[in-house]
Each structure stands twice: as structure tokens, then as C-alpha cells.
N, C-alpha and C positions, 0 to 999 in steps of 0.2 A: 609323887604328883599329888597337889591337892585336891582332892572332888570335890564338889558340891555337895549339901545339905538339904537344896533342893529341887535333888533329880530321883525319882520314885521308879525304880528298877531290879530284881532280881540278876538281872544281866549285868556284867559286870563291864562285858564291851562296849553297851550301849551308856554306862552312866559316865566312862571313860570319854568316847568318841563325844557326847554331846559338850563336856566339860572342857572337851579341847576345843572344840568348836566355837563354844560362845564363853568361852570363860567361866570359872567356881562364881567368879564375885559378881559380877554379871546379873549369870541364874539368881544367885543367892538374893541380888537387890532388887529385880523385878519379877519373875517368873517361878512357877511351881512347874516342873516336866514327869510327865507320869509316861510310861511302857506299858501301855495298856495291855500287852501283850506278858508280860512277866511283873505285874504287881495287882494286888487287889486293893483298886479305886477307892473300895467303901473304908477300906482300913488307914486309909494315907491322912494322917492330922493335921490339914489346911489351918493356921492362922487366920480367923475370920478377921482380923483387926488390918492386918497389913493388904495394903493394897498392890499386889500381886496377880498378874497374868496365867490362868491355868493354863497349859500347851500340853495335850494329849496323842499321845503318836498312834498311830491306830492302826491295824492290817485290813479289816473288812466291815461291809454296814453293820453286825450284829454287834460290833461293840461301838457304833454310830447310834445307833436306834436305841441298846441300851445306858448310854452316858448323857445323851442332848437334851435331855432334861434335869441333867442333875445341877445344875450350875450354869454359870457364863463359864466354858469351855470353849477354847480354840480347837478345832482339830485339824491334822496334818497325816498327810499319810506315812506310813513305815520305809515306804520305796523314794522317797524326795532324796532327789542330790543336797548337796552340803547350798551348794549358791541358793538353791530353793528355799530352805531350811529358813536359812538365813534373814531370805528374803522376806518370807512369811514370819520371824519370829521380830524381829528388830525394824522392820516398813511396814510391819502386818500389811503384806499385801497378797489380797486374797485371791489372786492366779494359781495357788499352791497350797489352800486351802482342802482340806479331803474330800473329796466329790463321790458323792453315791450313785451307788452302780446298779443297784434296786431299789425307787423309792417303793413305801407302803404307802399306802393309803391311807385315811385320818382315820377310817376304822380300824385297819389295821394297827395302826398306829395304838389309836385304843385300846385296843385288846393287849396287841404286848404289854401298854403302859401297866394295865390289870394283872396281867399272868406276871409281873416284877413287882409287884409288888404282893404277891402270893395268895392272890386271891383264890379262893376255890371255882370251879366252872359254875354252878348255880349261884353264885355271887354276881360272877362278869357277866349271867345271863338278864340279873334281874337291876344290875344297875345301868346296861346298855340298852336293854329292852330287845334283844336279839335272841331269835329260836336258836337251840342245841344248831343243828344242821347248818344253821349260819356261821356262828360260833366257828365250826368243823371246816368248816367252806374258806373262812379268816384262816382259820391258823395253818391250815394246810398250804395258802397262799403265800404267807407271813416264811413258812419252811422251805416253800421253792425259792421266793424273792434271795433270801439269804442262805440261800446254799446248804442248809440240813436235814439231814435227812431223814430221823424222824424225830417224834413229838419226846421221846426219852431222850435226847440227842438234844432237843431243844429246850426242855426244861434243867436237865444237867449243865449246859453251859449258863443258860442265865443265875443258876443260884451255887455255881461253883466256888469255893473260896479260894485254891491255886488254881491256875493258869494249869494247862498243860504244858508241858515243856521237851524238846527234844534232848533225846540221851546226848546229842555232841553237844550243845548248849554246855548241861550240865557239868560235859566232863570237861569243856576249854574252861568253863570258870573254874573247876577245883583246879586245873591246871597253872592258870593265872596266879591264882595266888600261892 
């Protein structure tokens, strides 16, 4: 079977199922598809010439909050049926568009923007204008909205380079091939 060229996956079900779905050539002449979930975003060599649709599959807000600035990005959730998919990739209609389930706040928003791009805490303090205790008060906010649970947990996901991935994942893919 031919894949596509341009479906951005470690998963090898997932770069299968979307290529049957929408077609290699398809993808290949409007769309970049990324697995948010099994590729690292920063490393994927977009074509800046071709005019091309990014579609990003995504599982939960923390990779919502961290991607929505990088680009004009579509996002779609990971649980969408195929009619969904479909709907949203080729009507772009945005009934099936990924819907956040904690928004943050514009400060919070802030502050993540800050801590991705690696700033140190006296940095984000003295370019937001915001006391430590504030700061602390944000981020701890920022941890419940999206589900982790604590600040090592939260810095380790944001500046991770693989994905974590589960043991069956890996062993259907070596199986696969």
C-alpha cells in the first residue's frame, strides 16, 4: 500500500488508517497530518512555499495550549469517527473541530506562552509584572485546568522530545512490519 509523505506519525496504524481514509495523494496535495501524540511537532520540515493545510490530531488541551500558537493549525480531536474526520478535513466544518475542556485564562495563557519558551521564573516575573506568589497561584491553576499533576510533570511534558508511548503501541508496530 502507498502512504503518504505527508502524514507525521511514529504510529504506523495511524499513518495507515488516515492514508486509507483520505487518500496518499490527496494528503500529499493539500494537507500536512501530524499525531500529536507519537511525533515531535518542532521536528516535522513543513514546506513553507506550498500552500498546504496543517491538520493536528490531538488527545487533550496541553497539546491545544501548546501548539495554537505555532502556526495556522487545524485541530481535530484523536476520538473523531471517520464521517467526522472527513467532514472537518475536506468541508472544513468546524462542528468537529477540537473543543477545549479547560480554557486558561489570557494570564495563564501567558505564563505557559513564558515557561515554552524556557524562560526562567525571574524572567516571566519581571516581564508580566507579576509577584512570585502570583506566578505560583497561575501555574498551579494552569496544572489542575489540564490535568497534571505536578510542576516536574509539567515542565517534563512541555520540553520533551519523544512522546511517551505505550508498550502495546510499540510492540503492534514492530509486529506490523
Amino acid at each position: 500500500m502507498h502512504l503518504s509523505k505527508s502524514v507525521f506519525s511514529d504510529n504506523y496504524f495511524f499513518i495507515v488508517g488516515v492514508s486509507a481514509l483520505l487518500t496518499p495523494e490527496l494528503i500529499d496535495e493539500y494537507y500536512y497530518i501530524v499525531d500529536v501524540d507519537y511525533s515531535n511537532y518542532n521536528e516535522i520540515d513543513f514546506n513553507p512555499d506550498e500552500n498546504k493545510r496543517v491538520i493536528a490530531f490531538i488527545s487533550n488541551d496541553f497539546d491545544y495550549y501548546y501548539l495554537k500558537d505555532m502556526g495556522d493549525i487545524s485541530f481535530i480531536d484523536k476520538g473523531s469517527k471517520p464521517s467526522e474526520i472527513l467532514s472537518f478535513i475536506i468541508v472544513n466544518d468546524s462542528r468537529y473541530k477540537y473543543r477545549v475542556k479547560h480554557h486558561l485564562s489570557s494570564r495563564e495563557c501567558e505564563i505557559l506562552s513564558c515557561m515554552q519558551e524556557g524562560m526562567a521564573v525571574p524572567d516571566i516575573l519581571e516581564k508580566l509584572g507579576v509577584k512570585m506568589k502570583t506566578f505560583y497561584a497561575h501555574r498551579r491553576n494552569i496544572m489542575l485546568k489540564l490535568k497534571i499533576d505536578n510542576r516536574i510533570s509539567l515542565y517534563s511534558k512541555m520540553f520533551s522530545n519523544d512522546r511517551s508511548r505505550k508498550e502495546d503501541d510499540a510492540f503492534m508496530y514492530e509486529s506490523a512490519l
